[in-house]
Steps between C-alpha positions, in 0.01 A plus 500: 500500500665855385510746761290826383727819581290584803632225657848539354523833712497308814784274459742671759816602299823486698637839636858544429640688824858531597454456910723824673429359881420128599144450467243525807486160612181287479591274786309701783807314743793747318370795514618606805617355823206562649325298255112604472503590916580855400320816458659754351401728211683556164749830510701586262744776412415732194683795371292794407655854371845379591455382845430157654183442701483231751200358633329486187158257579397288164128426633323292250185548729490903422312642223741788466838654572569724713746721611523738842555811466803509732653257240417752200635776677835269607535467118493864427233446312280849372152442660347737250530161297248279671155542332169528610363110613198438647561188606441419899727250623392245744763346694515115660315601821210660300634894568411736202784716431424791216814503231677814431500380151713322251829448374722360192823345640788385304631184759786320382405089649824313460627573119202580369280889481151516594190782537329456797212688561457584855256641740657736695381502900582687796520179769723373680656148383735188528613539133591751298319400197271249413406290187249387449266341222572831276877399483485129557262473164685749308843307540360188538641397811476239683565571842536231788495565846525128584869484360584927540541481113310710206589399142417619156612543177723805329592518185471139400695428849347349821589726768493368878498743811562430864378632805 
């Protein structure tokens, strides 16, 4: 029986990837020596207009990015740049929290450039940034808390990042 070329588009097709970092591991036992017992969330370290930022929270359970103000203001950034958002931000223990608007940011992850678009917010938090499904989608990433690992793919490279 010939295949009709509906069904010829989904035969998976190898992707050719040169690997830059050892892959996360699927064994649940390596990723860390903690094993699954710990609890930690996925930070990384970014580099945005020339300076690294720390603390950097990829949160693939928030539907935006967001970025304090104290962080924006750390980076010298102009805030005659953020634009007019209306978008409320509620945070994990249900507190609305109006945003002062939006952002582009040029972050450097690792070797590759990205845009994130951020909310900017005047709170008080444990990260200096976070990504969320904005960013994660947009470089489709695939971030892991269970091994402290994100990976995706740059210019025809898989790239792997560490906590």
């Amino acid at each position: 029986m010939a295949m009709t070329p509906r069904f010829k588009a989904l035969i998976p097709t190898p992707v050719v990837a040169q690997v830059v970092h050892p892959d996360i591991p699927t064994n649940p036992a390596t990723a860390q020596v903690e094993g699954t017992t710990h609890n930690r969330a996925l930070n990384i370290t970014v580099e945005c207009r020339g300076k690294a930022i720390g603390r950097v929270l990829v949160d693939n359970g928030s539907s935006l990015n967001i970025c304090p103000v104290t962080t924006l203001t750390q980076l010298g950034c102009d805030v005659s740049k953020i634009r007019q958002s209306g978008t409320n931000v509620r945070g994990f223990d249900g507190s609305l929290s109006d945003s002062l608007g939006e952002i582009d940011l040029e972050i450097q992850v690792g070797p590759a450039s990205f845009i994130a678009e951020c909310q900017v917010i005047a709170i008080t938090a444990n990260y200096n940034m976070l990504l969320g499904w904005p960013w994660i989608h947009s470089a489709s990433a695939i971030p892991s808390t269970l091994h402290q690992a994100m990976k995706f793919e740059w210019q025809e490279q898989e790239v792997v990042m560490t906590a």
